[in-house]
NULOKE-738470 format. One line per field, with one value per atom (N, C-alpha, C, O): residue number from 1; residue in one letter; atom name; x, y, z. Coordinates in steps of 0.02 Angstrom, whole numbers, plus 50000, padded with zeros to 5 digits. Each point is the difference from the previous one (the first is absolute). Last residue first. Layout:
N
i: [NUM;...]
aa: [a;...]
at: [CA;...]
c1: [X;...]
c2: [Y;...]
c3: [Z;...]
***
This chain:
215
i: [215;215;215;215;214;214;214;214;213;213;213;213;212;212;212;212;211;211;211;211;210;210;210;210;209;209;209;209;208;208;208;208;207;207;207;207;206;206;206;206;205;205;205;205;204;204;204;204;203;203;203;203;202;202;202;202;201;201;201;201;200;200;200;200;199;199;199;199;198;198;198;198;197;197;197;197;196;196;196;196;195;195;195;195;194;194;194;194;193;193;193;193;192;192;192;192;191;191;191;191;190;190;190;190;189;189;189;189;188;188;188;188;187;187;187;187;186;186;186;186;185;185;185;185;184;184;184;184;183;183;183;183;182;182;182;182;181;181;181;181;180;180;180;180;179;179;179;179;178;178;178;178;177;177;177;177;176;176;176;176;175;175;175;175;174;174;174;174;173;173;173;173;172;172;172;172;171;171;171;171;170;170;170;170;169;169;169;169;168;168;168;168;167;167;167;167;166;166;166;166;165;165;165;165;164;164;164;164;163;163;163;163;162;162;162;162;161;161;161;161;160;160;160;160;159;159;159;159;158;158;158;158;157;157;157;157;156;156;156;156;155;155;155;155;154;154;154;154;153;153;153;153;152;152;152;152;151;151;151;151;150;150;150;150;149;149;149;149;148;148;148;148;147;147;147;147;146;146;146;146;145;145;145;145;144;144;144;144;143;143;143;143;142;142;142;142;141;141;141;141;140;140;140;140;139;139;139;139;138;138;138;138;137;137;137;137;136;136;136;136;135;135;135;135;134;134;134;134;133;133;133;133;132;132;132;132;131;131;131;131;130;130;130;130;129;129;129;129;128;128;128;128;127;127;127;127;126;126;126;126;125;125;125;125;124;124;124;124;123;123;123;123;122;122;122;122;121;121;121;121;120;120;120;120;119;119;119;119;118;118;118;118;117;117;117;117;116;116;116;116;115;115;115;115;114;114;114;114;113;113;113;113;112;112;112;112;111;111;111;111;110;110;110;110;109;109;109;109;108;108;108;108;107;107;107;107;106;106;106;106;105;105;105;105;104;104;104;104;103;103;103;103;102;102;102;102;101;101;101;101;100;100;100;100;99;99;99;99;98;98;98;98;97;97;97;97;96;96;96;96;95;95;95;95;94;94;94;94;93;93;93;93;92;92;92;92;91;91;91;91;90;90;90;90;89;89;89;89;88;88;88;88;87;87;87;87;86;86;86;86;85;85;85;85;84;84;84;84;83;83;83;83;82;82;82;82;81;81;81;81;80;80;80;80;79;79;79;79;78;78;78;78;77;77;77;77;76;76;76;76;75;75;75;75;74;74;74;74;73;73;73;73;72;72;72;72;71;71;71;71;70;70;70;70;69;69;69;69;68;68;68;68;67;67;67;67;66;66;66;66;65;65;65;65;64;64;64;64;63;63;63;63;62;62;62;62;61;61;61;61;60;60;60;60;59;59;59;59;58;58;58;58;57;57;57;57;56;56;56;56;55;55;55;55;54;54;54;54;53;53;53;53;52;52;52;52;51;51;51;51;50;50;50;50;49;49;49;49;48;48;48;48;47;47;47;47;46;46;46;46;45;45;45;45;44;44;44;44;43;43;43;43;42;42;42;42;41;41;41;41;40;40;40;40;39;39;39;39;38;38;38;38;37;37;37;37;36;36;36;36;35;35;35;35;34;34;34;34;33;33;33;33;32;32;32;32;31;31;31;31;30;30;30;30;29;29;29;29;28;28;28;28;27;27;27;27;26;26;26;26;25;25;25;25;24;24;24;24;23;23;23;23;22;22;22;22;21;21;21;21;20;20;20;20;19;19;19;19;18;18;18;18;17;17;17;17;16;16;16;16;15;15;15;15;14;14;14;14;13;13;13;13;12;12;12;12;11;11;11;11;10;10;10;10;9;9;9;9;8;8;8;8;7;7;7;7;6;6;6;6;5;5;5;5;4;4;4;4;3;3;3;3;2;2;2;2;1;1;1;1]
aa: [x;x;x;x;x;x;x;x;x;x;x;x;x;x;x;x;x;x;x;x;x;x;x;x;x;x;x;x;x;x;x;x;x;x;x;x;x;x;x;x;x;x;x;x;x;x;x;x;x;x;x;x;x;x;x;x;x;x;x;x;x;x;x;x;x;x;x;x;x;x;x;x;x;x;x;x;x;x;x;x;x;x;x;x;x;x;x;x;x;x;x;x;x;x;x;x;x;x;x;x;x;x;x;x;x;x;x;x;x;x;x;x;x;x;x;x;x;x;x;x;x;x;x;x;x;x;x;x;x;x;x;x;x;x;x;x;x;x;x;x;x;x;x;x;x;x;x;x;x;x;x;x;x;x;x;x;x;x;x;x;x;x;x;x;x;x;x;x;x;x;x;x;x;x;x;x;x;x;x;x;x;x;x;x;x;x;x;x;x;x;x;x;x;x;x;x;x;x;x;x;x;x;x;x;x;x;x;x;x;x;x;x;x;x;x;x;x;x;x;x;x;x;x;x;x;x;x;x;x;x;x;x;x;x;x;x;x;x;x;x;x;x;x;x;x;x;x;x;x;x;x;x;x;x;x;x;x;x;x;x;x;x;x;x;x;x;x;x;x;x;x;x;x;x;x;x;x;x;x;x;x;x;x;x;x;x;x;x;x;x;x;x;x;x;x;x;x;x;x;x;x;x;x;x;x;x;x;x;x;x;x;x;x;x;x;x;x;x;x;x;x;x;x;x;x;x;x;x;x;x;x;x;x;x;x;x;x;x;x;x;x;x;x;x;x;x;x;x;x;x;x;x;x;x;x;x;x;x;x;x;x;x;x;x;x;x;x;x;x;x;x;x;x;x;x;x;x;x;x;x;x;x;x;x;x;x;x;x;x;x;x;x;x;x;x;x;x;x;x;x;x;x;x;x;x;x;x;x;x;x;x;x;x;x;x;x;x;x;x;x;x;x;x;x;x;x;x;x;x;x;x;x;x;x;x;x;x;x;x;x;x;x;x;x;x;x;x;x;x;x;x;x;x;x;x;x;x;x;x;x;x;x;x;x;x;x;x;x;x;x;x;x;x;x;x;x;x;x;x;x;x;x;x;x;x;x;x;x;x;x;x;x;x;x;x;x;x;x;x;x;x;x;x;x;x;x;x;x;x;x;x;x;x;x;x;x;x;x;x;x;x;x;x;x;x;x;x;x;x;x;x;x;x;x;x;x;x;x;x;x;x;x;x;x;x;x;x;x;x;x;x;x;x;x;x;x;x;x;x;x;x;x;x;x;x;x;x;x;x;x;x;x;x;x;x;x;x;x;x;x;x;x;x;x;x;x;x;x;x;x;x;x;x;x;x;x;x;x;x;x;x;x;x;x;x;x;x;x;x;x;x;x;x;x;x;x;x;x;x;x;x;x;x;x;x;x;x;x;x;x;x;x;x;x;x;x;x;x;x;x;x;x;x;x;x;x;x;x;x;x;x;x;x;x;x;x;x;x;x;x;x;x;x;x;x;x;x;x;x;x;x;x;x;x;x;x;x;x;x;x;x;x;x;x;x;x;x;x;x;x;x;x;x;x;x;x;x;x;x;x;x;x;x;x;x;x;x;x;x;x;x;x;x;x;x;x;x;x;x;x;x;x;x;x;x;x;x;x;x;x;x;x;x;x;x;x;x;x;x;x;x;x;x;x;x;x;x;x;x;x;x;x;x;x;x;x;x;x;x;x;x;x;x;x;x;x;x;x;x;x;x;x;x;x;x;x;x;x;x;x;x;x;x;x;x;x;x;x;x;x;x;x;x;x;x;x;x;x;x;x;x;x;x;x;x;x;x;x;x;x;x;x;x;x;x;x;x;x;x;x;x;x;x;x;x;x;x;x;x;x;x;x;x;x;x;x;x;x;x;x;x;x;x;x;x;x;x;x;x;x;x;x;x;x;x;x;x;x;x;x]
at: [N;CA;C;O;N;CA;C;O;N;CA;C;O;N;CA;C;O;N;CA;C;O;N;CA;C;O;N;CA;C;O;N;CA;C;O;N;CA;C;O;N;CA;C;O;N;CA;C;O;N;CA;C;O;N;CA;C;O;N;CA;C;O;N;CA;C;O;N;CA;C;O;N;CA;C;O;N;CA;C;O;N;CA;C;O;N;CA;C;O;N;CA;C;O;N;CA;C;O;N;CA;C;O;N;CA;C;O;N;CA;C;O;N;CA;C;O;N;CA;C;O;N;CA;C;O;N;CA;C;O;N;CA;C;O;N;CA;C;O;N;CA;C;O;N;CA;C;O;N;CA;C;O;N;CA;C;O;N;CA;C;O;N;CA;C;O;N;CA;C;O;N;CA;C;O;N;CA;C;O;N;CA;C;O;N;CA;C;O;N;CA;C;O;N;CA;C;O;N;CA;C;O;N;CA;C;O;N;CA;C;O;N;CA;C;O;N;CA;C;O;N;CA;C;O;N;CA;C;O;N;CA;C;O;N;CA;C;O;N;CA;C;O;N;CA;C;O;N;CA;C;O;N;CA;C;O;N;CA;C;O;N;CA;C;O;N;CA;C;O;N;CA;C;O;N;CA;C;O;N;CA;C;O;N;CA;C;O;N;CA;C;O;N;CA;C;O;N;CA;C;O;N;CA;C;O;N;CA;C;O;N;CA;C;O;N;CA;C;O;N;CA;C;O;N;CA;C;O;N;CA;C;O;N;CA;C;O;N;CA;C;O;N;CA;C;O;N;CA;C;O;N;CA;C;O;N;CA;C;O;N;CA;C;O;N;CA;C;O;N;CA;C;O;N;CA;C;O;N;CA;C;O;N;CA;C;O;N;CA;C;O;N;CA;C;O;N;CA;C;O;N;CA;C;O;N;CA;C;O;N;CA;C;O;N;CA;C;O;N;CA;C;O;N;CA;C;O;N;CA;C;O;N;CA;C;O;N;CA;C;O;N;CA;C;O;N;CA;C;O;N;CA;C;O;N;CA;C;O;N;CA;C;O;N;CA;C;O;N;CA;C;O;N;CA;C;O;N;CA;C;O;N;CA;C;O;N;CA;C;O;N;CA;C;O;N;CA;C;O;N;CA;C;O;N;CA;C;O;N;CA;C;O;N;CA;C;O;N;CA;C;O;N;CA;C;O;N;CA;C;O;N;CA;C;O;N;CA;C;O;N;CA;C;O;N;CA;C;O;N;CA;C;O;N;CA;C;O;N;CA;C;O;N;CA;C;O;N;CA;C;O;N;CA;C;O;N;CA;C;O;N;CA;C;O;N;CA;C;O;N;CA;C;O;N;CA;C;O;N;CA;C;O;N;CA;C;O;N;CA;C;O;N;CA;C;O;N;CA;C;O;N;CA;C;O;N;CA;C;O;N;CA;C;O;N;CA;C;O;N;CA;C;O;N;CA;C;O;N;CA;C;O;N;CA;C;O;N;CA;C;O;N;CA;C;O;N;CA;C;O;N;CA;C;O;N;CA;C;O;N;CA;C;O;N;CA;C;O;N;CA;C;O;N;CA;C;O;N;CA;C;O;N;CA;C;O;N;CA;C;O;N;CA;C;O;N;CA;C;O;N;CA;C;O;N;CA;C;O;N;CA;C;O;N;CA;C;O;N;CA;C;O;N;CA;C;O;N;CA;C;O;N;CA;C;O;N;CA;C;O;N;CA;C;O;N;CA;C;O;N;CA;C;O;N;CA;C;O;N;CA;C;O;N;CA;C;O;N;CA;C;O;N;CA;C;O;N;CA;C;O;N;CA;C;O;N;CA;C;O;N;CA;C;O;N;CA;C;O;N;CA;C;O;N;CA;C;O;N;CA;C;O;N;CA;C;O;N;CA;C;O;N;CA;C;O;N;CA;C;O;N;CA;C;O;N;CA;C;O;N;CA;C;O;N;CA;C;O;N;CA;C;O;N;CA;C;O;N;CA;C;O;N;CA;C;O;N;CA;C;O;N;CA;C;O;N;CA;C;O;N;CA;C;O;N;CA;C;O;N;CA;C;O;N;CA;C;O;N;CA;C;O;N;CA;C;O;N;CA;C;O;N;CA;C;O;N;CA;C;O;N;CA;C;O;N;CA;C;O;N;CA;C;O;N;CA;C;O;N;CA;C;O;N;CA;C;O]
c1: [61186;50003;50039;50001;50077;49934;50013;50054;50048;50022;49954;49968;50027;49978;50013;49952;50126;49959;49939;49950;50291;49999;49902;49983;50110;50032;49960;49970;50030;49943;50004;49953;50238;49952;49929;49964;50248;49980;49934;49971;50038;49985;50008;49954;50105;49942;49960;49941;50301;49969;49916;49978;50228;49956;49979;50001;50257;49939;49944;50017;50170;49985;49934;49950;50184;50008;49987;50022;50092;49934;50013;50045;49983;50043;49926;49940;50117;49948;50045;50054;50087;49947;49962;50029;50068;50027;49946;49943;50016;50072;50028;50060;49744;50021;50074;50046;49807;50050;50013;50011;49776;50040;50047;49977;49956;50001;50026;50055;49813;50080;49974;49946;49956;49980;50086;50046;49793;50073;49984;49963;49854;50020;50078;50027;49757;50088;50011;49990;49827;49970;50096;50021;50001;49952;49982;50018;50245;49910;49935;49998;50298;49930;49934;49970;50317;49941;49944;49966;50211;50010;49946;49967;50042;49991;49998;49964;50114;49912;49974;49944;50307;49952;49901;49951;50245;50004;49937;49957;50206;49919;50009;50029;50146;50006;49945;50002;49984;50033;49993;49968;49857;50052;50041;49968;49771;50059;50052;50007;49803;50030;50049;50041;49835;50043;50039;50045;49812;50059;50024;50055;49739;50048;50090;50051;49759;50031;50035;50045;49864;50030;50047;50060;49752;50084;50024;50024;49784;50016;50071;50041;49804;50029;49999;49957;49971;49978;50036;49993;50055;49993;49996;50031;49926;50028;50005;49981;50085;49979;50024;50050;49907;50043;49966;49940;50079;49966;50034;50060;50000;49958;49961;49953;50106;50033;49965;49944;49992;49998;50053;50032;49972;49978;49979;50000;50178;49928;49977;50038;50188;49965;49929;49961;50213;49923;49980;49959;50200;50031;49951;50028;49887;50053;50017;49990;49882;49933;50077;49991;50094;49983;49982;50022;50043;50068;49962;50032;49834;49988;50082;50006;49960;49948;49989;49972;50215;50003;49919;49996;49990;50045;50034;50009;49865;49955;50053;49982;50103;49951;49970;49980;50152;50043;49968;50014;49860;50051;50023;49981;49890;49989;50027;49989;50067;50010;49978;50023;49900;50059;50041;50043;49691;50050;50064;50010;49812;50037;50029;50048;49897;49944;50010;49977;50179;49994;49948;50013;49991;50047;50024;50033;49739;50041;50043;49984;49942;49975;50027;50049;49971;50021;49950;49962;50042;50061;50041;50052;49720;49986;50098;50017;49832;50048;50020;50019;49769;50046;50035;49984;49907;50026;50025;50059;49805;50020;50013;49945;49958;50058;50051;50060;49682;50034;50073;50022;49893;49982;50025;50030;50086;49947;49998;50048;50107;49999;49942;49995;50027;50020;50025;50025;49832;49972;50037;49976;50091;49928;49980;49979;50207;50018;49920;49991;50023;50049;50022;50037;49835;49974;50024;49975;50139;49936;49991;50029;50104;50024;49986;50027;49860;50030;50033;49990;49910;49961;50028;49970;50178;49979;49959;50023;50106;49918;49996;49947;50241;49984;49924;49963;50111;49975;50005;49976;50042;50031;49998;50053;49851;50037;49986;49950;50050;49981;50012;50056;49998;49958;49974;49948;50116;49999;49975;49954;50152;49951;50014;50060;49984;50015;49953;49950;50019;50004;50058;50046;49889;50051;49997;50054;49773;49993;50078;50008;49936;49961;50027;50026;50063;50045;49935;50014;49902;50081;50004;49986;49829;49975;50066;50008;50006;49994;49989;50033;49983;50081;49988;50036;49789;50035;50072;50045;49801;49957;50049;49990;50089;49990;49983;50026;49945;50071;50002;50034;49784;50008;50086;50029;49902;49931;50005;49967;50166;50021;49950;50012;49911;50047;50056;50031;49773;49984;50054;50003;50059;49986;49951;49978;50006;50041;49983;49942;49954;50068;50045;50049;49714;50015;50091;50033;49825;50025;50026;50032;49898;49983;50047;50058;49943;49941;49995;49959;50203;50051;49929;50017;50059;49919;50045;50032;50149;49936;49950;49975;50215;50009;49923;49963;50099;49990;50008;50025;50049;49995;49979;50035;50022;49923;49992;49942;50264;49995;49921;49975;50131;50000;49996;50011;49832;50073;50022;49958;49855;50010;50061;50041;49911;49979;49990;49952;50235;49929;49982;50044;50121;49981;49922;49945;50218;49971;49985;50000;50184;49918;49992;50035;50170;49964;49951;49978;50143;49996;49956;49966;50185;49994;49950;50026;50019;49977;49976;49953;50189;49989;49979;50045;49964;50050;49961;49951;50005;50059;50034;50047;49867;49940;50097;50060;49891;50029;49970;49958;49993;49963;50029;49966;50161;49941;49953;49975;50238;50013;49932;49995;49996;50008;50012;49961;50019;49951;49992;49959;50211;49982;49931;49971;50154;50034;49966;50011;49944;49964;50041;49968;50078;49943;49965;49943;50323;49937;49924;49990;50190;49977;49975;49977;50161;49974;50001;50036;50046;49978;50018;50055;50081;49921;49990;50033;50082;50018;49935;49942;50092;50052;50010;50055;49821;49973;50078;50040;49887;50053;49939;49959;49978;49980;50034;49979;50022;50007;50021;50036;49963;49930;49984;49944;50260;49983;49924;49983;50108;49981;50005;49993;50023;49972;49967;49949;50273;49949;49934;49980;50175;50018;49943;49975;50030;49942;50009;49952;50166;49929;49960;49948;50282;49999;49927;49987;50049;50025;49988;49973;49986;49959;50018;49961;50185;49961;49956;49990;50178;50029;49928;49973;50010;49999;50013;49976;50046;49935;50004;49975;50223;49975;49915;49973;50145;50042;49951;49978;49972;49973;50035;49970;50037;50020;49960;49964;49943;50022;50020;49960]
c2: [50355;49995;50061;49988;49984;50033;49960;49971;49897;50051;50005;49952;49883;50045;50050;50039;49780;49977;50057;50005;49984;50009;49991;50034;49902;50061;50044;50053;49696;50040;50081;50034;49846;49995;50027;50033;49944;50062;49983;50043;49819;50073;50032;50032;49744;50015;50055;50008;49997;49948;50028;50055;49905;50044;49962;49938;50034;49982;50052;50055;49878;50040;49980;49976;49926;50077;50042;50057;49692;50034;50098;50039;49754;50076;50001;50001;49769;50049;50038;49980;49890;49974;50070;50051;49901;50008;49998;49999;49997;49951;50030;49999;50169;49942;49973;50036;50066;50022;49918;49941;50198;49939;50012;50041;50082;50013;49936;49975;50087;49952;50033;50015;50040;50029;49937;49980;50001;49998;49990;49954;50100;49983;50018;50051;49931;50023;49944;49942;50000;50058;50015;49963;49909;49999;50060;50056;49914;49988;50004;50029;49931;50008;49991;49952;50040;49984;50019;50015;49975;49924;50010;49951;50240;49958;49926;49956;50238;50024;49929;49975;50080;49935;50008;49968;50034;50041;49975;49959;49876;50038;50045;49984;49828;50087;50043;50056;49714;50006;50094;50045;49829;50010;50024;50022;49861;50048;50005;49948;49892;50027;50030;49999;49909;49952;50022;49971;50177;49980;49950;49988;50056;50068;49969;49992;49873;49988;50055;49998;49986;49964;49995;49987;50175;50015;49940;50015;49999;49981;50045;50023;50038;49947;50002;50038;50084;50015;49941;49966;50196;49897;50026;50047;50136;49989;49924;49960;50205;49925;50028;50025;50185;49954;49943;50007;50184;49963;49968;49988;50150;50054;49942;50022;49865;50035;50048;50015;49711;50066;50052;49988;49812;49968;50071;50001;49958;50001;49997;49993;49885;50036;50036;49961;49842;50008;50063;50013;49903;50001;50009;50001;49958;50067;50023;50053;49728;50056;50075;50051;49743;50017;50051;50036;49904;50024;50000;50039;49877;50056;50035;50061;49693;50057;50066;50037;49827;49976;50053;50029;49924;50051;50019;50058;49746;50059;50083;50057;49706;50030;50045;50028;49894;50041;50009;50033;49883;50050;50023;50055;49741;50034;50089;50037;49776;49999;50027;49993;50010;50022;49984;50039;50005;49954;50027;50054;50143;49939;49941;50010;50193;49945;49949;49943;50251;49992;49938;49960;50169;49960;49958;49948;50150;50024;49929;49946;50126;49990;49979;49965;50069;50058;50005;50046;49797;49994;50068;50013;49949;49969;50011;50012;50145;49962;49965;50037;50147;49947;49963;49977;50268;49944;49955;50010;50222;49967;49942;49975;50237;49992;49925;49988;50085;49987;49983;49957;50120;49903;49995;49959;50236;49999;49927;49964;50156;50021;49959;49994;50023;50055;49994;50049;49798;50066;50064;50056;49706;50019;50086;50044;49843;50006;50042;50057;49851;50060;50024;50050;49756;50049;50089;50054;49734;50020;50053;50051;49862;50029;50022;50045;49837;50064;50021;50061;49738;50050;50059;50052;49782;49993;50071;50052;49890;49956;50033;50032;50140;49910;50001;50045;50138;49963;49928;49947;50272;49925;49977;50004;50231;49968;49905;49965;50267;49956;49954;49975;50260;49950;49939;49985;50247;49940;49947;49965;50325;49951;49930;49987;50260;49952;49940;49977;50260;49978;49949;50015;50075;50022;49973;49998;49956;50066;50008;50060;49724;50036;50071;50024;49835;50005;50033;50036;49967;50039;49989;50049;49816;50066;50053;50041;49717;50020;50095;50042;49894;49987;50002;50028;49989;50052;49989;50041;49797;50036;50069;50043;49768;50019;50035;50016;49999;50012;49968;50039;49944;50076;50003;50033;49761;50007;50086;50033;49869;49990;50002;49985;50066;50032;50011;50047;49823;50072;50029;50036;49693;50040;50051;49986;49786;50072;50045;50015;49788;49970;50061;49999;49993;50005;49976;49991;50006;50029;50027;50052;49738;50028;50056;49981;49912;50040;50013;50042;49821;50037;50060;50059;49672;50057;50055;49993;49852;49969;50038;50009;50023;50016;49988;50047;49969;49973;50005;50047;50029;50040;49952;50014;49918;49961;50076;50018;49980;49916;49998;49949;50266;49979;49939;49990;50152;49971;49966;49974;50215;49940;49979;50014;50232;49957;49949;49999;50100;49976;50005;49992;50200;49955;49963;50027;50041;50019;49967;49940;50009;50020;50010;49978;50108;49946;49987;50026;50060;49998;49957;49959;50147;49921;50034;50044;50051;50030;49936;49966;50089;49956;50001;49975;50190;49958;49972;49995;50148;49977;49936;49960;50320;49911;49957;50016;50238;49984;49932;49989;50076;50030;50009;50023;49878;49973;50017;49961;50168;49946;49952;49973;50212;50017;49917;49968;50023;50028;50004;49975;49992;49940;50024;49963;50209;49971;49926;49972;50145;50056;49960;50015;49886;50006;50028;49985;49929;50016;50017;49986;49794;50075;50028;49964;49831;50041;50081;50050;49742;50071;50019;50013;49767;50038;50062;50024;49754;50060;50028;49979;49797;50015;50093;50019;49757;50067;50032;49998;49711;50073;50069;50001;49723;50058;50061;50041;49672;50096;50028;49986;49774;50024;50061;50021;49849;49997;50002;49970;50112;49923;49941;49939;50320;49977;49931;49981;50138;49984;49963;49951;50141;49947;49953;49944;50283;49960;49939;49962;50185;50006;49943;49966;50098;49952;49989;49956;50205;49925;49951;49946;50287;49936;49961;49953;50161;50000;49957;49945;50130;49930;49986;49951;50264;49920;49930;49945;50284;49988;49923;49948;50132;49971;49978;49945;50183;49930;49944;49943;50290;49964;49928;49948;50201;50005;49949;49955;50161;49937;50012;50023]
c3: [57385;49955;49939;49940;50333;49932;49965;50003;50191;49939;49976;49978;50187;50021;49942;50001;49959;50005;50002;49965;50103;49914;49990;49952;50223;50031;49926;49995;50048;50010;50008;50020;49902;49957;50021;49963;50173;49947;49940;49967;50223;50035;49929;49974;49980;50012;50025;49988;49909;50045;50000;49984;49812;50041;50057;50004;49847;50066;50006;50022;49786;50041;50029;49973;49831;49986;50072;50006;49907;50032;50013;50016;49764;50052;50043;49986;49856;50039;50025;50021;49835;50059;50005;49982;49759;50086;50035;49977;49777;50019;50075;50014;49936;49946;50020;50019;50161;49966;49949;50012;50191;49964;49936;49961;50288;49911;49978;50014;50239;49940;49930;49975;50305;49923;49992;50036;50182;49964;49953;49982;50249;49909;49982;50021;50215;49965;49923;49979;50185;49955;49982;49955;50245;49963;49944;50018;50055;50032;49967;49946;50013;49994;50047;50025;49957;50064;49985;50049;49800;50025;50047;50017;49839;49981;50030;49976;50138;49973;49955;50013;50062;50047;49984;50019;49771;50066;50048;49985;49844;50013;50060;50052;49906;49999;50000;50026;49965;50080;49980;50028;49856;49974;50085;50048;49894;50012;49987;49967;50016;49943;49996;49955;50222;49985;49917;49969;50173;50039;49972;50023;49867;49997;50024;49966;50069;49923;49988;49958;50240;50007;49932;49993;50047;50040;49966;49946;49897;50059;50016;49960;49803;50048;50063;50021;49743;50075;50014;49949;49844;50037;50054;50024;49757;50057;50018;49958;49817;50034;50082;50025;49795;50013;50033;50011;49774;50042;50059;49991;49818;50023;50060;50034;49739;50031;50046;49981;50005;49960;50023;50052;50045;49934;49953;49938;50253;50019;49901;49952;50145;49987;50008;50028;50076;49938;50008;50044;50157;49916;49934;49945;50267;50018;49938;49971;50031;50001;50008;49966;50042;49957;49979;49956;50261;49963;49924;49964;50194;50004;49962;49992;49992;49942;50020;49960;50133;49940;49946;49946;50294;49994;49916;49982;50062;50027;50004;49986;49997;49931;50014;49949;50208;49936;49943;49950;50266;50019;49927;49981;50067;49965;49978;49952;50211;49932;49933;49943;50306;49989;49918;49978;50095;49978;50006;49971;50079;49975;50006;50037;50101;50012;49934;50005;50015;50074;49998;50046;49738;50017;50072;49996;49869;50060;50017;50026;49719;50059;50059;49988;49739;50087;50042;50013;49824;50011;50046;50030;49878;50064;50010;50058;49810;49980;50067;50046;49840;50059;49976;49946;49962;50012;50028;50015;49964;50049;49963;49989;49947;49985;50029;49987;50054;49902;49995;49962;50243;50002;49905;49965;50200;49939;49986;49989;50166;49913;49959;49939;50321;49993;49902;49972;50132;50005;50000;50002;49920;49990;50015;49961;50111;49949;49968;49979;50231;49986;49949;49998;50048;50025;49984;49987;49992;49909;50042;49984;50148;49964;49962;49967;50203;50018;49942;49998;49959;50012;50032;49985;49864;50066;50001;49976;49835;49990;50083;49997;49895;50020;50025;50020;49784;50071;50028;49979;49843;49987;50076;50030;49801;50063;50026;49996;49781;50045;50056;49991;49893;49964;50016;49972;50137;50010;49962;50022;49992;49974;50019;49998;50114;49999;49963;50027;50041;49950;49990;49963;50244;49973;49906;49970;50164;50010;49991;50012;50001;49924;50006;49949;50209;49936;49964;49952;50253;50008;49923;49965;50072;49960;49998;49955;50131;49916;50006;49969;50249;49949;49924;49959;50197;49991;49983;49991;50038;49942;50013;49957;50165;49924;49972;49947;50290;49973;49932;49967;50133;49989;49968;49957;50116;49912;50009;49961;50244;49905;49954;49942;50264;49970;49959;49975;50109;49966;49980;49950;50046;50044;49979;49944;49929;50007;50061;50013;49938;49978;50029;50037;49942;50070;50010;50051;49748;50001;50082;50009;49827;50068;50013;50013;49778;49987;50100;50020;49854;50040;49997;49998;49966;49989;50056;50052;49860;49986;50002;49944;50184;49947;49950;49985;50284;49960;49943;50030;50207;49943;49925;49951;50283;49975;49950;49990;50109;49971;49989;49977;50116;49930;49972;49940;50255;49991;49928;49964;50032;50017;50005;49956;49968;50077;49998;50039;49803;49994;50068;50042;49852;50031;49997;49991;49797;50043;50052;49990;49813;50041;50056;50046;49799;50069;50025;50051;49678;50080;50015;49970;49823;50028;50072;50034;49720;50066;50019;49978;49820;50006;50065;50033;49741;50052;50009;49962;49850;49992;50056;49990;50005;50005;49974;50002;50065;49920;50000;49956;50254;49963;49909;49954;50221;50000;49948;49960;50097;49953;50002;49945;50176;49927;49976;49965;50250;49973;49918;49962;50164;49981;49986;49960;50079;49956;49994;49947;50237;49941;49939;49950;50247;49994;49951;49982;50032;50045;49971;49941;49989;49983;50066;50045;49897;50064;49976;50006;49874;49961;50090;50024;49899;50036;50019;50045;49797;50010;50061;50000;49925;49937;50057;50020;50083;49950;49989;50047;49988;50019;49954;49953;50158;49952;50004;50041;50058;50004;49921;49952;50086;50000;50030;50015;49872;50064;50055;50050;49716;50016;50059;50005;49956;49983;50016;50028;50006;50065;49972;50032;49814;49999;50067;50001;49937;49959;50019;50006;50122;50038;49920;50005;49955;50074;50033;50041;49763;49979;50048;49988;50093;49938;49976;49995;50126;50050;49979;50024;49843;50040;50013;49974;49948;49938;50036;49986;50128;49976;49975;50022;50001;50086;49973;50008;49819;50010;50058;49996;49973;49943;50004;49985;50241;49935;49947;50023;50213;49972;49927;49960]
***
């Protein structure tokens, strides 16, 4: 794509804006050893999916989330080995931004740490929302993309929902990004005066792949 085609492309994706789509200006699709590197410089923005709960998701309560029968065994394995994949690549996480719902703290909690865990109810699972609440909610995970991480050498994760993923998407996203599964993460670099770059898809296999790596 020429520099011309580039520019239409954003101009036409900001204007989408006020519509209540969100354009990305450009998309890395790094591979693996390159999003690596670029992770480990810090700097981005590690969106992913929580994990699976064992309760159906309408009595996923928000309110006391201390019954831990919330979480399958094997999502309380599959966190704890998604945080430790990014430790063991020296990947830093300053802290992570969670929707209120117990599958997502959950996931937030044990794969970076109850210290690191912030909730922000505005990423919370778009699929069980108010329909009007749709452009504000998308309106703050386009925030959290675009905000910086707050030190250098660092980066922001948000645990969210598929639903808030699939309503963020972009048509051109490659399909790693529009069909997330659980535990899978999409790195963004946020860019002064432009939209979020998505830089690239891990999925949940490479991260536990990474998990298994010597110290």
């Amino acid at each position: 794509m020429d520099n011309a085609s580039a520019r239409l492309r954003c101009l036409t994706g900001l204007a989408a804006v006020w519509a209540g789509a969100f354009p990305m200006c450009s998309i890395a699709d790094l591979d693996e050893s390159k999003l690596v590197e670029r992770l480990q410089q810090g700097g981005n923005i590690l969106v992913v999916q929580h994990l699976v709960t064992g309760r159906p998701a309408r009595t996923d309560a928000v309110a006391d989330c201390r019954d831990k029968s919330a979480f399958r065994d094997q999502g309380w394995r599959d966190a704890i080995s998604l945080g430790t994949g990014l430790h063991r690549q020296a990947i830093r996480i300053e802290r992570a931004v969670t929707s209120p719902d117990c599958r997502a703290r959950y996931t937030a909690y044990l794969a970076f740490g109850v210290d690191k865990a912030q909730l922000d109810s505005q990423l919370g699972d778009l699929c069980r929302a108010p329909a009007d609440s749709k452009p504000a909610r998308l309106q703050a995970l386009n925030m959290h993309l675009s905000t910086p991480p707050p030190h250098p050498g660092v980066n922001v994760a948000l645990v969210t929902h598929a639903c808030n993923l699939r309503a963020y998407a972009q048509p051109d996203w490659p399909d790693c990004a529009t069909k997330t599964r659980p535990g899978d993460a999409l790195v963004f670099a946020p860019r002064k005066d432009h939209p979020p770059e998505l830089l690239g898809c891990l999925s949940l296999p490479t991260l536990k792949k990474w998990s298994l790596m010597p110290w």
